[in-house]
Structures are given as structure tokens and as C-alpha cells.
C-alpha positions as CSV (number, residue, x, y, z in Angstrom):
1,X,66.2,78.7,-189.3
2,X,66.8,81.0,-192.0
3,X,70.0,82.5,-192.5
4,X,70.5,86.5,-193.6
5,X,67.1,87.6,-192.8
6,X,67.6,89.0,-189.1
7,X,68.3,93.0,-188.7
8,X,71.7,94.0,-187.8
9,X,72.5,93.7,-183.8
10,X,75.1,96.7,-182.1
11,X,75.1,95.5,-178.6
12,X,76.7,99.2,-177.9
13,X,73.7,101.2,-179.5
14,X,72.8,104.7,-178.1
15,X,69.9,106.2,-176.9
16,X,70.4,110.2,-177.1
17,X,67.9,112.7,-175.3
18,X,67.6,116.3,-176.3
19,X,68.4,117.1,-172.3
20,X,72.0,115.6,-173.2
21,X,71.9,112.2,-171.2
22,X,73.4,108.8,-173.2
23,X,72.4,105.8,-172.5
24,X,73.7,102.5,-173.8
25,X,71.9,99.6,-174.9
26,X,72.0,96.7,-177.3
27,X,69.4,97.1,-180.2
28,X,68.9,96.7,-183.9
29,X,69.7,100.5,-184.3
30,X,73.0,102.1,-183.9
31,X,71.3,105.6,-182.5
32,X,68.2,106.5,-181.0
33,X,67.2,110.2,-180.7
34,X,64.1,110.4,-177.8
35,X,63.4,113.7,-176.6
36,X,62.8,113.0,-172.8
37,X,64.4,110.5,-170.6
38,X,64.2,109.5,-166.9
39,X,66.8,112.0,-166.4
40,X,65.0,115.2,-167.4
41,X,60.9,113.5,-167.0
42,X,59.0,115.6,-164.3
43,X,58.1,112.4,-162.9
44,X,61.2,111.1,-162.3
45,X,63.1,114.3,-161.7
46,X,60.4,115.6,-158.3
47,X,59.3,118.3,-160.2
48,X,55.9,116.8,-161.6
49,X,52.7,119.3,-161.4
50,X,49.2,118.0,-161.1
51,X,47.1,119.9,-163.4
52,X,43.5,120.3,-162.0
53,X,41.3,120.9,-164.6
54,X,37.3,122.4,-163.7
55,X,37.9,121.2,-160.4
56,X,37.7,117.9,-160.7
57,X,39.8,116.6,-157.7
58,X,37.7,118.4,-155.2
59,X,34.4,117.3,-156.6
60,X,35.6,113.9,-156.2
61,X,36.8,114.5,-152.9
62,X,33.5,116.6,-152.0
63,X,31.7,112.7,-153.4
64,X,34.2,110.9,-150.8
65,X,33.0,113.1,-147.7
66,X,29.9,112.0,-148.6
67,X,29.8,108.7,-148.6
68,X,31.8,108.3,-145.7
């Protein structure tokens, strides 16, 4: 194996969200900047909203009624 060609390892890197939440993690970069996080995502937080666009969710349930 060659020596001195592997990226730099900080087994305390940081992971920084614009919401304020650090997280710690081992990687080849010392800081990571994200701007959303499980802390702040809508999906993770209860607050997701389901964006129906056209109607699209009741034209596939209208298809379901019909062919049940």
C-alpha cells in the first residue's frame, strides 16, 4: 500500500446546520456547513405539507374507486 497518498482523517469533524444544530462525526473534512438537518427537516420535525398540485391525488383516488 502506498504511503502519503490518503486525505487527512479528524475523527472529531463537524457537521454545522444554518438552524444551529452540531453534529459530530469522523471524516476527511474538519467542518461541514449543510443547511438543513434532521433537526430542522419538515419530515423529520411533523411539520411536512403535502403539496397537491392540479389535483392530482384525487384523480388517482377518483381511478381507485373505480376499479374497485
Amino acid at each position: 500500500m502506498k504511503t502519503d497518498i490518503h486525505p487527512k482523517y479528524f475523527s472529531e469533524a463537524k457537521i454545522k446546520c444554518a438552524c444551529g444544530n452540531v453534529m459530530h462525526i469522523a471524516s476527511t473534512k474538519e467542518v461541514i456547513e449543510v443547511e438543513i438537518c434532521s433537526k430542522c427537516h419538515p419530515f423529520y420535525t411533523g411539520k411536512d405539507k403535502v403539496i397537491d398540485t392540479a389535483g392530482r391525488i384525487e384523480r388517482f383516488k377518483k381511478k381507485l374507486a373505480k376499479k374497485r
